[in-house]
N, CA, C and O atoms as a GROMACS GRO file, in nm:
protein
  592
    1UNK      N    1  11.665   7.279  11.992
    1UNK     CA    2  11.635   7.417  11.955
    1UNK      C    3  11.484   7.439  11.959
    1UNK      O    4  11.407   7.344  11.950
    2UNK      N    5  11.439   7.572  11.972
    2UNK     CA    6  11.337   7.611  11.975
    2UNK      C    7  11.264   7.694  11.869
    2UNK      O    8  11.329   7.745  11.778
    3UNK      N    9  11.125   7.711  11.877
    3UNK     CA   10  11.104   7.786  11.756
    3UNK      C   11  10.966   7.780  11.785
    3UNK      O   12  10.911   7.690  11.849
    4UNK      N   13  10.877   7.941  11.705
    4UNK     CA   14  10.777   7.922  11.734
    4UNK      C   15  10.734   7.970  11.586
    4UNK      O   16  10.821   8.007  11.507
    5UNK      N   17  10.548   7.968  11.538
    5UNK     CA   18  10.512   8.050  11.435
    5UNK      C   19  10.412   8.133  11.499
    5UNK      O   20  10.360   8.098  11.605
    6UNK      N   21  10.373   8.269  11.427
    6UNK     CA   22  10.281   8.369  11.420
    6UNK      C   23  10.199   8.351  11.302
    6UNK      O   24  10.269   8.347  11.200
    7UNK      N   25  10.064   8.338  11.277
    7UNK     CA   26  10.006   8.372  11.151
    7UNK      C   27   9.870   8.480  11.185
    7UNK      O   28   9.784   8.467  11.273
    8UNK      N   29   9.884   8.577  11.094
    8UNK     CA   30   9.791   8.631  11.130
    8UNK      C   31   9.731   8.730  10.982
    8UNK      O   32   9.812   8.741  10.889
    9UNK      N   33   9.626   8.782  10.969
    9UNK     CA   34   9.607   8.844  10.823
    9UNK      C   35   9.547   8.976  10.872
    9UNK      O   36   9.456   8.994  10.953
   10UNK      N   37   9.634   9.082  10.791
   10UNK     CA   38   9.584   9.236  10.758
   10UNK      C   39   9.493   9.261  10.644
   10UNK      O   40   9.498   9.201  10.536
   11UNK      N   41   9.415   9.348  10.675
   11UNK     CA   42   9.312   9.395  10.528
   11UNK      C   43   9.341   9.524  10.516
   11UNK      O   44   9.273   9.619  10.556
   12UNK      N   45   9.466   9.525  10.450
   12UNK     CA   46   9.567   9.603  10.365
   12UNK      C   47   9.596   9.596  10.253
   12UNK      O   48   9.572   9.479  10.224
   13UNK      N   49   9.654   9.670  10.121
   13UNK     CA   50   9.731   9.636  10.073
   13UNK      C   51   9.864   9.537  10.072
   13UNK      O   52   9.962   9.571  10.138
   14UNK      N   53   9.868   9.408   9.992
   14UNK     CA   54   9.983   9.368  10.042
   14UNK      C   55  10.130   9.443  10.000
   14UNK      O   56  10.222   9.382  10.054
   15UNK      N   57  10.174   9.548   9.926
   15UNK     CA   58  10.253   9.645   9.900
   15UNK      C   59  10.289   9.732  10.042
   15UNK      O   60  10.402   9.762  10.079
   16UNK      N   61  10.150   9.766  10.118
   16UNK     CA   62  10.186   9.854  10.230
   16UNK      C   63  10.234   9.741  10.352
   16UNK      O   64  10.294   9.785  10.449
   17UNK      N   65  10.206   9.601  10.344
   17UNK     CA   66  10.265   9.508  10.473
   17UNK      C   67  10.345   9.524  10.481
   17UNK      O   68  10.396   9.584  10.576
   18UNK      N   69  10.436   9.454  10.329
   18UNK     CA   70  10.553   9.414  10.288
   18UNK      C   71  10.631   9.527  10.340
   18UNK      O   72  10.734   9.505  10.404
   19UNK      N   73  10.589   9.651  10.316
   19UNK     CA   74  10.703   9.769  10.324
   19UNK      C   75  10.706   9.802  10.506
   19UNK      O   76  10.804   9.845  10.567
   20UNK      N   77  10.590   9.772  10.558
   20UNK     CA   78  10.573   9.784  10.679
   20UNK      C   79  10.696   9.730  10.732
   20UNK      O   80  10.752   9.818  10.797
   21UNK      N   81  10.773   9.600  10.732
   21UNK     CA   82  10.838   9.502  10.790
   21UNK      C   83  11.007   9.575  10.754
   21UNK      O   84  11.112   9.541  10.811
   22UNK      N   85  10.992   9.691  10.635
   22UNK     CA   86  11.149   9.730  10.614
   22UNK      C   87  11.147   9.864  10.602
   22UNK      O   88  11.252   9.921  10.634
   23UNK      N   89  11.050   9.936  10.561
   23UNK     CA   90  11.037  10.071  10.546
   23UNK      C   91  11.074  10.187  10.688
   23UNK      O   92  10.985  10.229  10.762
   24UNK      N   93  11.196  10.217  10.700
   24UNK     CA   94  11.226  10.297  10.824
   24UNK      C   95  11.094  10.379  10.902
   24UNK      O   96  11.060  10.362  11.019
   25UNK      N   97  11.019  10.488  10.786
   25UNK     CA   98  10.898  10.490  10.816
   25UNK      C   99  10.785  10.450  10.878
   25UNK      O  100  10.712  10.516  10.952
   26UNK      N  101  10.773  10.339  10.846
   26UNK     CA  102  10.726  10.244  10.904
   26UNK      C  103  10.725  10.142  11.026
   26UNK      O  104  10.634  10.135  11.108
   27UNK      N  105  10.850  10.055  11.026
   27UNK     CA  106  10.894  10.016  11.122
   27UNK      C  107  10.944  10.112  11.271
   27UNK      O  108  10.982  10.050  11.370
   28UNK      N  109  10.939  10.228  11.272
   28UNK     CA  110  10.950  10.354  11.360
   28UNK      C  111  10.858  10.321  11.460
   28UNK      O  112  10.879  10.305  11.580
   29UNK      N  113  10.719  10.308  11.378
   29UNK     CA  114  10.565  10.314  11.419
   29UNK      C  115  10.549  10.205  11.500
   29UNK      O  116  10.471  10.224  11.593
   30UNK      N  117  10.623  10.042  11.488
   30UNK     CA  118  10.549   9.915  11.509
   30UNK      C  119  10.622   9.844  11.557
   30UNK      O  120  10.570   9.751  11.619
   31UNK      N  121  10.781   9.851  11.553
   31UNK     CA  122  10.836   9.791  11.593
   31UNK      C  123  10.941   9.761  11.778
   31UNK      O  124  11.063   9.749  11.794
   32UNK      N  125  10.870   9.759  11.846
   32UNK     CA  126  10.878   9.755  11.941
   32UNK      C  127  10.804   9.724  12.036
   32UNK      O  128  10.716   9.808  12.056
   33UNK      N  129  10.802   9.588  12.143
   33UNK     CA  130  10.692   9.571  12.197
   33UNK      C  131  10.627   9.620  12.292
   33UNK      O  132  10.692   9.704  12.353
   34UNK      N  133  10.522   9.604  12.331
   34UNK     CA  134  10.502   9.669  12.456
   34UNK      C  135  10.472   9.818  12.459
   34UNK      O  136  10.416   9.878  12.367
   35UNK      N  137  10.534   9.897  12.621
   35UNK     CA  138  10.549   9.991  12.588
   35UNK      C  139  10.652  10.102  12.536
   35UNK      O  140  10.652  10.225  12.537
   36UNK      N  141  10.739  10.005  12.492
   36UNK     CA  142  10.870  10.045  12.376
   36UNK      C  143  10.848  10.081  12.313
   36UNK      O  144  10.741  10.062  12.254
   37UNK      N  145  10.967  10.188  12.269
   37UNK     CA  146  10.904  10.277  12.138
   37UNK      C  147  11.070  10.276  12.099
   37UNK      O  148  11.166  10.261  12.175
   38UNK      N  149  11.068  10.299  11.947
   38UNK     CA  150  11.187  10.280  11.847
   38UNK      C  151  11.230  10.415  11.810
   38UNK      O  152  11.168  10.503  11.750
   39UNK      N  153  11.372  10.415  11.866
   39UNK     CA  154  11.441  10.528  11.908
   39UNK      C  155  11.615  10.548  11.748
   39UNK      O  156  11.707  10.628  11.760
   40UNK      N  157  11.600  10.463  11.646
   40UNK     CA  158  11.667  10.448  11.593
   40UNK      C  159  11.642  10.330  11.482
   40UNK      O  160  11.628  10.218  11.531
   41UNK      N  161  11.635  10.340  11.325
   41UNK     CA  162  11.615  10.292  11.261
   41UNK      C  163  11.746  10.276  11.135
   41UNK      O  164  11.741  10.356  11.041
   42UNK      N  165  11.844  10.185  11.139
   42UNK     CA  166  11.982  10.187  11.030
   42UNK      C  167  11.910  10.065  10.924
   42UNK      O  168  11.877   9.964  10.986
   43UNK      N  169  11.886  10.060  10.792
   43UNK     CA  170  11.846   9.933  10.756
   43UNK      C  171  11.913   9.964  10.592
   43UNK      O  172  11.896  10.062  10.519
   44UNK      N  173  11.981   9.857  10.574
   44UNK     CA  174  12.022   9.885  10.375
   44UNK      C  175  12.004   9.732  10.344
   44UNK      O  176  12.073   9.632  10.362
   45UNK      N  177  11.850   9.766  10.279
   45UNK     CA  178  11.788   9.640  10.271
   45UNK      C  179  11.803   9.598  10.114
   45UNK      O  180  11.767   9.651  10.009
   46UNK      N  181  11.847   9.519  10.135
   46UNK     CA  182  11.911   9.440   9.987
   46UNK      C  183  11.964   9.296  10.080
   46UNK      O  184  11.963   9.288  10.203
   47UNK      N  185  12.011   9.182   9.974
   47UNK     CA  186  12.025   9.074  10.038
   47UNK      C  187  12.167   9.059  10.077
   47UNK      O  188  12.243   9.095   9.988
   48UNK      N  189  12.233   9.011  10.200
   48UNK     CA  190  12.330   9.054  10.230
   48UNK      C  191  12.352   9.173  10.320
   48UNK      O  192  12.449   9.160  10.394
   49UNK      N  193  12.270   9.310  10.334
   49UNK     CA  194  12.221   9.367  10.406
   49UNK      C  195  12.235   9.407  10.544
   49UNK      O  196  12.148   9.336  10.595
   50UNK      N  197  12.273   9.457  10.614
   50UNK     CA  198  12.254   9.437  10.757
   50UNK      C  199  12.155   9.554  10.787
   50UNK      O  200  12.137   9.636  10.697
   51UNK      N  201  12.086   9.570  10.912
   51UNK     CA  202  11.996   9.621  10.974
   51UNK      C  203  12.012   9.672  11.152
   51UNK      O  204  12.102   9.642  11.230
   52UNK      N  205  11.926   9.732  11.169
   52UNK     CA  206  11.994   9.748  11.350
   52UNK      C  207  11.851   9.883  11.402
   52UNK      O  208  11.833   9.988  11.340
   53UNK      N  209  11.795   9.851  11.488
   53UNK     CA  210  11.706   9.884  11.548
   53UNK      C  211  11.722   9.926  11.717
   53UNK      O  212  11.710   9.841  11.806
   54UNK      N  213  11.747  10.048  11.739
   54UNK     CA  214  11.709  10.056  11.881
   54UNK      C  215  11.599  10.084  11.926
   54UNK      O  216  11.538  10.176  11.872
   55UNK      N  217  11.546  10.021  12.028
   55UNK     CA  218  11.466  10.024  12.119
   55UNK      C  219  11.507  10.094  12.270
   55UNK      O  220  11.613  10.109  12.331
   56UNK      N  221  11.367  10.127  12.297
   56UNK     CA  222  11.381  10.241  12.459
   56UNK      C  223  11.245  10.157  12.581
   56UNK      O  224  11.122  10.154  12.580
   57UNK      N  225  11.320  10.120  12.643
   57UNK     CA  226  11.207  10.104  12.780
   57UNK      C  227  11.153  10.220  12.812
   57UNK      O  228  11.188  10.328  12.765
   58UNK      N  229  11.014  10.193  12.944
   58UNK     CA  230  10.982  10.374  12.924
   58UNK      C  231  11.069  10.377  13.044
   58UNK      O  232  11.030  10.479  13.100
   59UNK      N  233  11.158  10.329  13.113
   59UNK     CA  234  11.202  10.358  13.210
   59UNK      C  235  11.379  10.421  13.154
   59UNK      O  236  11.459  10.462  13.238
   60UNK      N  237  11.411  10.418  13.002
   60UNK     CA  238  11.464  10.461  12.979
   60UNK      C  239  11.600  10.396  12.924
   60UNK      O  240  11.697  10.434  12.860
   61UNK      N  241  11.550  10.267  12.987
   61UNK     CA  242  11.683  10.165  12.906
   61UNK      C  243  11.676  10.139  12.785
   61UNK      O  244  11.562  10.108  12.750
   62UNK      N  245  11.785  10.139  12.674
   62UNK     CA  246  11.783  10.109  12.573
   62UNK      C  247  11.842   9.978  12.519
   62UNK      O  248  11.936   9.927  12.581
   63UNK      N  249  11.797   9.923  12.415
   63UNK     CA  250  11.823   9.765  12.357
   63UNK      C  251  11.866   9.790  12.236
   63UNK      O  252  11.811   9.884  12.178
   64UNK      N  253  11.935   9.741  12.190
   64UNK     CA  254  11.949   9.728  12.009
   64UNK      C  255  11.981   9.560  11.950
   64UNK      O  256  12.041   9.459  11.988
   65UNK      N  257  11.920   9.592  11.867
   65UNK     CA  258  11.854   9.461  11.770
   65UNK      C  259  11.937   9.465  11.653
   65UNK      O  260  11.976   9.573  11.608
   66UNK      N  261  11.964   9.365  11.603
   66UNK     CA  262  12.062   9.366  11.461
   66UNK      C  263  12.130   9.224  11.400
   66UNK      O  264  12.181   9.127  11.456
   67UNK      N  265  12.101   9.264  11.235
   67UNK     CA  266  12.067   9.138  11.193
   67UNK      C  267  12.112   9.139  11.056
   67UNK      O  268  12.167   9.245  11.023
   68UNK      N  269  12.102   9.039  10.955
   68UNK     CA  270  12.137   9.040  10.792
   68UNK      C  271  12.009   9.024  10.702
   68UNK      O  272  11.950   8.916  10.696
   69UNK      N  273  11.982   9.100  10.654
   69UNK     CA  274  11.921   9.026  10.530
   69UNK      C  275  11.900   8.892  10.464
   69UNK      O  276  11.958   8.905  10.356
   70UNK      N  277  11.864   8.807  10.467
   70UNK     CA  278  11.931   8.665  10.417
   70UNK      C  279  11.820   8.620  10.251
   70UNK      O  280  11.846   8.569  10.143
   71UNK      N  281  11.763   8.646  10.282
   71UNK     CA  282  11.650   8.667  10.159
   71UNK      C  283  11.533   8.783  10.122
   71UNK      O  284  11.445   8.794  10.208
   72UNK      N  285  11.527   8.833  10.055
   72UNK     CA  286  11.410   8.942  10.001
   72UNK      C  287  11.383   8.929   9.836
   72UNK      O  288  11.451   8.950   9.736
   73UNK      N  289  11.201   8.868   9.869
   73UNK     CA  290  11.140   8.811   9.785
   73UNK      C  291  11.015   8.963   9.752
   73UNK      O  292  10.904   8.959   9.805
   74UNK      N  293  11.050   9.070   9.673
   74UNK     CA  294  10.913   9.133   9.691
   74UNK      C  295  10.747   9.089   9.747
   74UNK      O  296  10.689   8.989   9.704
   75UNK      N  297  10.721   9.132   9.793
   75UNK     CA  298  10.586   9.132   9.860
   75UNK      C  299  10.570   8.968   9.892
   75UNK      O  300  10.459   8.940   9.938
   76UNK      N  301  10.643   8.877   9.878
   76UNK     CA  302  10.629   8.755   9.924
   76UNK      C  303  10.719   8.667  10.010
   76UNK      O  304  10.681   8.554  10.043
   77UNK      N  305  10.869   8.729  10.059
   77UNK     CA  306  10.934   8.664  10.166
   77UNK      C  307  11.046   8.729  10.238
   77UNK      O  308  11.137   8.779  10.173
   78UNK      N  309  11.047   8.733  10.361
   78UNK     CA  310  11.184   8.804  10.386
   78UNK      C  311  11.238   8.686  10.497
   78UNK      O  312  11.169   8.618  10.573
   79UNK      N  313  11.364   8.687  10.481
   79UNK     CA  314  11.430   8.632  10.619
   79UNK      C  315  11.542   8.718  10.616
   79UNK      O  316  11.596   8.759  10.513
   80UNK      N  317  11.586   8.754  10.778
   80UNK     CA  318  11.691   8.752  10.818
   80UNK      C  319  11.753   8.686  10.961
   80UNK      O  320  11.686   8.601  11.021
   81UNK      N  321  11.833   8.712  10.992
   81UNK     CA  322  11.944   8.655  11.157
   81UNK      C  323  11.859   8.811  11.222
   81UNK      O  324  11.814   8.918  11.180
   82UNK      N  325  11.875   8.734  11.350
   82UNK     CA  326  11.843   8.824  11.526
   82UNK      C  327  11.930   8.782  11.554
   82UNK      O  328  11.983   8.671  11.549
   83UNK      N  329  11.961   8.925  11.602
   83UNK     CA  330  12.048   8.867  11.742
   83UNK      C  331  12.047   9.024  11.811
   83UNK      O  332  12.036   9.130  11.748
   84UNK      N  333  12.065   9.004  11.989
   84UNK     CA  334  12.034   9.149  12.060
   84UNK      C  335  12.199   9.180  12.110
   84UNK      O  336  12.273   9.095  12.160
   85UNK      N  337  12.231   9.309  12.086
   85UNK     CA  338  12.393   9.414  12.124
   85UNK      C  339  12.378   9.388  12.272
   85UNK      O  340  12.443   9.475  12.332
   86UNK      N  341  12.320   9.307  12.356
   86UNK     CA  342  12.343   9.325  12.461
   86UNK      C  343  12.515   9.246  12.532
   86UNK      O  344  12.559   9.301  12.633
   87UNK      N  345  12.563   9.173  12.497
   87UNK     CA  346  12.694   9.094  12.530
   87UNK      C  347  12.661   9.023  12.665
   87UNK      O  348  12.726   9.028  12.769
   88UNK      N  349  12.542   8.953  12.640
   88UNK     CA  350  12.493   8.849  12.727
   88UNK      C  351  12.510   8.689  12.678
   88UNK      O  352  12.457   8.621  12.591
   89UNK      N  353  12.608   8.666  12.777
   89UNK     CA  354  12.642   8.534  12.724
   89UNK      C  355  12.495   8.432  12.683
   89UNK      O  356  12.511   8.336  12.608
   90UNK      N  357  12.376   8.459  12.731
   90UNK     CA  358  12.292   8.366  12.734
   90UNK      C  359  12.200   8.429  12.568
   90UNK      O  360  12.084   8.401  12.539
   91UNK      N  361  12.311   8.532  12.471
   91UNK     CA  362  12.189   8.617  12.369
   91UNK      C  363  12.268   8.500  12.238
   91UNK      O  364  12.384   8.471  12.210
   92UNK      N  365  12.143   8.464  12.189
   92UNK     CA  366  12.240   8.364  12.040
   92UNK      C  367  12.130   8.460  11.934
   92UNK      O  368  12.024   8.521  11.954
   93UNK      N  369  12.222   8.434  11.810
   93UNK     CA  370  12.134   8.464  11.648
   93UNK      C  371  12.036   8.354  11.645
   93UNK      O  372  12.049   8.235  11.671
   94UNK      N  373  11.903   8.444  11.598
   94UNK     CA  374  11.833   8.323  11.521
   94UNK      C  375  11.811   8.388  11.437
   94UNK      O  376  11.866   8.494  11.407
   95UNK      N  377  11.685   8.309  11.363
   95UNK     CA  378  11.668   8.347  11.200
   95UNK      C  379  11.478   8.399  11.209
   95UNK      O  380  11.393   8.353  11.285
   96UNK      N  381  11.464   8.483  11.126
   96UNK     CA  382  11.351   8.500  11.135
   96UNK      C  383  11.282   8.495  10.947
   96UNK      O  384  11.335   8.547  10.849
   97UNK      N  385  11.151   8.413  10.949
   97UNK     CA  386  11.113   8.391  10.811
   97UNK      C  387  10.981   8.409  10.835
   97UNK      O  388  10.907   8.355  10.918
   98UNK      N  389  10.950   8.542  10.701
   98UNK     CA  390  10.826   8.590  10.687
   98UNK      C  391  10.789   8.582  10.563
   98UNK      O  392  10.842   8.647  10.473
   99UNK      N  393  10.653   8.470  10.540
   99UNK     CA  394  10.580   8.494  10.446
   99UNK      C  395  10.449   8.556  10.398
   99UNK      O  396  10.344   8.518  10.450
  100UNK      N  397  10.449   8.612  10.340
  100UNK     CA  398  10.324   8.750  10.255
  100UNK      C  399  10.263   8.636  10.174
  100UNK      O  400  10.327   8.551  10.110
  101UNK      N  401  10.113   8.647  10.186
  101UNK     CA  402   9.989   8.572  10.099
  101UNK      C  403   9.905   8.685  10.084
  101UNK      O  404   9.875   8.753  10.182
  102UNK      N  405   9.867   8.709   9.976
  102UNK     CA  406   9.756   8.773   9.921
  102UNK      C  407   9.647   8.684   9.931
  102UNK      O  408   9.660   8.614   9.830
  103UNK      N  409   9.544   8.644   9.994
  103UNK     CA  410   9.451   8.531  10.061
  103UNK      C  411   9.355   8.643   9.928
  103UNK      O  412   9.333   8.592   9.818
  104UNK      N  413   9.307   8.792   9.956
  104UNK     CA  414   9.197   8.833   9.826
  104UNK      C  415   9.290   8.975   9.831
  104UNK      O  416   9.365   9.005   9.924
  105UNK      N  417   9.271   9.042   9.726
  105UNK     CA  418   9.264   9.200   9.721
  105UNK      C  419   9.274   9.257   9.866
  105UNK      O  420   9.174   9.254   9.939
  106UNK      N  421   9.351   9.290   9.895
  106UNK     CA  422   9.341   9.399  10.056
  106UNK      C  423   9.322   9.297  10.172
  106UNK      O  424   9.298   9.343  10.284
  107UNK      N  425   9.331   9.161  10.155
  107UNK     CA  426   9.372   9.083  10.285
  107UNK      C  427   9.460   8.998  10.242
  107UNK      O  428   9.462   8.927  10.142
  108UNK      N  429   9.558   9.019  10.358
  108UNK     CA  430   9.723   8.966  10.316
  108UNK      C  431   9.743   8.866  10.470
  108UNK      O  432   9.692   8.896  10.578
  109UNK      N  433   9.817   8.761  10.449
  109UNK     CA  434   9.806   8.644  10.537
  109UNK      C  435   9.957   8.659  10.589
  109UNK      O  436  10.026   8.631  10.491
  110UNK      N  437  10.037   8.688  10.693
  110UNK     CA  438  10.126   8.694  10.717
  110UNK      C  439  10.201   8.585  10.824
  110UNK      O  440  10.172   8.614  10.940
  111UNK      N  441  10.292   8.465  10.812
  111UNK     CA  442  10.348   8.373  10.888
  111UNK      C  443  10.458   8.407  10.908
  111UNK      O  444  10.531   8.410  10.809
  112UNK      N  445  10.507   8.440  11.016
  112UNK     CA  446  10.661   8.432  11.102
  112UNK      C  447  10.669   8.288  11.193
  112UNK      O  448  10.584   8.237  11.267
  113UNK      N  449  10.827   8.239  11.151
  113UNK     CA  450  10.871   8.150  11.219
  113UNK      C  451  11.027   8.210  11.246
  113UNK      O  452  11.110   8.232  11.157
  114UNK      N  453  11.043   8.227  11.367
  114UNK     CA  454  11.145   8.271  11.443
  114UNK      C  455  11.207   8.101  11.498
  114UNK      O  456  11.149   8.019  11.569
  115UNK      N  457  11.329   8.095  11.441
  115UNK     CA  458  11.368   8.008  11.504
  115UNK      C  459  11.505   7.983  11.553
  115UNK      O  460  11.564   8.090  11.541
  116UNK      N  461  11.574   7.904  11.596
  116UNK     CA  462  11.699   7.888  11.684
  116UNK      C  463  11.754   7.940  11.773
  116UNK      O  464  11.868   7.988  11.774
  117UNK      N  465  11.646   7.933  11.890
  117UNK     CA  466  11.648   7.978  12.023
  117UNK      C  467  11.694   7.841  12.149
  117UNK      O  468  11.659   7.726  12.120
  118UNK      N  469  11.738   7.854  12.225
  118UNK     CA  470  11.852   7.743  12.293
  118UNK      C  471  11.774   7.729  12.382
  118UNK      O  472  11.805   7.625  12.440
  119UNK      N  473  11.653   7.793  12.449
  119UNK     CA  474  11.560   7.762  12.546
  119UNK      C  475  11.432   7.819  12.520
  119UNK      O  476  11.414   7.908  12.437
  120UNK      N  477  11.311   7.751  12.614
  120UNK     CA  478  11.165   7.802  12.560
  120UNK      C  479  11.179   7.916  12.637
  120UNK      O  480  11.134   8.018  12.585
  121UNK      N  481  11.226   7.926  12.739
  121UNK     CA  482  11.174   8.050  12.802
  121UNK      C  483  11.225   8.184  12.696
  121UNK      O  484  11.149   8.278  12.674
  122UNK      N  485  11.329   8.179  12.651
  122UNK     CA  486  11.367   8.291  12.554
  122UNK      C  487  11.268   8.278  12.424
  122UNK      O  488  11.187   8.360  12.378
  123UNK      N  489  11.288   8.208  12.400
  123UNK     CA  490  11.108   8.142  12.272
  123UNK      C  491  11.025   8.213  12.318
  123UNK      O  492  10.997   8.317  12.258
  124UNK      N  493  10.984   8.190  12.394
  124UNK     CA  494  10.826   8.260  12.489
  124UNK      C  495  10.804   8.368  12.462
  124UNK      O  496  10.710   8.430  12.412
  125UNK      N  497  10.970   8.404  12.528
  125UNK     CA  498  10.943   8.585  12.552
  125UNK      C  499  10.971   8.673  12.400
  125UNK      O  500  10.987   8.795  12.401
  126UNK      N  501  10.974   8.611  12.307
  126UNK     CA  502  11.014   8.633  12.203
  126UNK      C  503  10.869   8.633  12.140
  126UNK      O  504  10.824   8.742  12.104
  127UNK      N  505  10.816   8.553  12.129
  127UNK     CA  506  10.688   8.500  12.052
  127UNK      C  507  10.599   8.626  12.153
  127UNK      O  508  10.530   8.704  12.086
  128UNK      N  509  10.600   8.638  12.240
  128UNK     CA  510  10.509   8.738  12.348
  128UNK      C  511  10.535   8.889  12.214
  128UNK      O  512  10.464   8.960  12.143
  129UNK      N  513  10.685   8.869  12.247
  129UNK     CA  514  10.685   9.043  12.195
  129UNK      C  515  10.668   9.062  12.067
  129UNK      O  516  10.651   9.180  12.036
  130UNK      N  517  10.667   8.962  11.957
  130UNK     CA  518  10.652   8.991  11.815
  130UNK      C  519  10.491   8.950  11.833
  130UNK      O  520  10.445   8.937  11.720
  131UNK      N  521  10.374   8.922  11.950
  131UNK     CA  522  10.253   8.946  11.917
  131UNK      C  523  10.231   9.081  11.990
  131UNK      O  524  10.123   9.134  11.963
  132UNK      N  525  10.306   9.145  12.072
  132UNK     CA  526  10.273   9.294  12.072
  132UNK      C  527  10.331   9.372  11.999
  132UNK      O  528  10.293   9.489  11.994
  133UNK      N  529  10.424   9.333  11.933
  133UNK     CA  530  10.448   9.456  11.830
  133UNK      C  531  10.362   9.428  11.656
  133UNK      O  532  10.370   9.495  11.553
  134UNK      N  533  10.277   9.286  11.690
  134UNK     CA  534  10.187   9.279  11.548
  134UNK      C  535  10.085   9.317  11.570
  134UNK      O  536  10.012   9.331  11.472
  135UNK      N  537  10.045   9.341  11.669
  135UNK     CA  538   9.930   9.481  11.769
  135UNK      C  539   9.940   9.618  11.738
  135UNK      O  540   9.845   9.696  11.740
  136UNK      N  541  10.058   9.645  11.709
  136UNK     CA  542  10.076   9.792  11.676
  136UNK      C  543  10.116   9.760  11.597
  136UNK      O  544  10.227   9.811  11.578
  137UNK      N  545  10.082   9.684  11.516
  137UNK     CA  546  10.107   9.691  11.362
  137UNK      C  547   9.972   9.693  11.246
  137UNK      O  548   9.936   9.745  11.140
  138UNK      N  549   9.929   9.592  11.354
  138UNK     CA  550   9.752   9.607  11.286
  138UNK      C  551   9.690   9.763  11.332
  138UNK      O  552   9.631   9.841  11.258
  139UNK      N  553   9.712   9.776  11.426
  139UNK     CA  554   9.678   9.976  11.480
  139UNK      C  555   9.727  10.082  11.324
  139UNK      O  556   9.655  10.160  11.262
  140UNK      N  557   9.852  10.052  11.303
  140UNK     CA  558   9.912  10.103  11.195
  140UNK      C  559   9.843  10.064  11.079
  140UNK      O  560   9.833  10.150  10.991
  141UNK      N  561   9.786   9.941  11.055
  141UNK     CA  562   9.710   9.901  10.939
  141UNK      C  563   9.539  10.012  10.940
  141UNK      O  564   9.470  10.062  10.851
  142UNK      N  565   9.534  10.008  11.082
  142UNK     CA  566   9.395  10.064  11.100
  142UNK      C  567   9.457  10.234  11.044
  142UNK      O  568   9.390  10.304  10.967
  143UNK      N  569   9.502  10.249  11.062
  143UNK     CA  570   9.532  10.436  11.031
  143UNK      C  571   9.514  10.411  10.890
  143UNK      O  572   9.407  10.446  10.842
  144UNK      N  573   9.630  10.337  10.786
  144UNK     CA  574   9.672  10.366  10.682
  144UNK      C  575   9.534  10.356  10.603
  144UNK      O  576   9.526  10.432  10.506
  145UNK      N  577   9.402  10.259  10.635
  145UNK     CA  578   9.297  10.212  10.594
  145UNK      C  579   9.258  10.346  10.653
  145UNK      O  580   9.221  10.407  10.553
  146UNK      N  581   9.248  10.399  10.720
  146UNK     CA  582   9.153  10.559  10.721
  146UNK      C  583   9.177  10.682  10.625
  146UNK      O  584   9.099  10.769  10.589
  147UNK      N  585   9.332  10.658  10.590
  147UNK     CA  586   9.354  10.732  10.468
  147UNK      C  587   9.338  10.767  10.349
  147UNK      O  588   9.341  10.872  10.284
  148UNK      N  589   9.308  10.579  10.319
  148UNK     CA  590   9.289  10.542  10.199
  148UNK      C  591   9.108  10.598  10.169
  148UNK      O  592   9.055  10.578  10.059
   0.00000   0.00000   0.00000
């Protein structure tokens, strides 16, 4: 099996990350890589939970994403299961685990480990798109910090 990590830190509130990662609001804005944009947001986030995200190519194809809840730790952990609606024999669940560090006041340390993927090349392309959609997520950090 495969598996990769992300670590990277926002100078945010850690209240506005945390909500970033479940807040329909939010996730609207960031979640999608590339030049995908999120066309559908279902999430009843509690543990146990399920979730489901569509995504739009700009060429117009659509993807949907969908998954469980498996842990929610306020402002300090979430995991749930991936897995993509496509009915591609080669699509399996994995698990995704995110931890929130308050490193000082308004910089928050964030680690994803996505794991149980059956080949690197699906790893790859996986790890590719959760660092462009933490691109437009730090963009989103940059707005919310202009507000404040």
């Amino acid at each position: 099996m495969y598996q990769f990590t992300i670590d990277v830190t926002f100078t945010v509130p850690l209240s506005f990350i945390y909500a970033s990662f479940h807040e329909v609001e939010y996730l609207s804005q960031w979640f999608a890589p590339g030049n995908c944009s999120v066309t559908q947001v279902m999430n009843d986030f509690k543990e146990g939970g399920r979730y489901r995200i569509k995504m739009m190519e700009p060429n117009g194809v659509e993807m949907s994403l969908t998954g469980e809840y498996v842990t929610i730790l306020t402002d300090e952990q979430l995991a749930f299961s991936w897995a993509w609606e496509d009915n591609l024999d080669e699509s399996h669940i994995t698990s995704v685990n995110i931890h929130f560090n308050e490193v000082e006041p308004d910089r928050i340390n964030v680690v994803l480990l996505q794991s149980g993927f059956v080949n690197k090349e699906e790893c790859d392309q996986h790890e590719y798109a959760w660092m462009s959609c933490l691109e437009k997520l730090a963009v989103l950090t940059d707005r919310q910090k202009a507000l404040n």
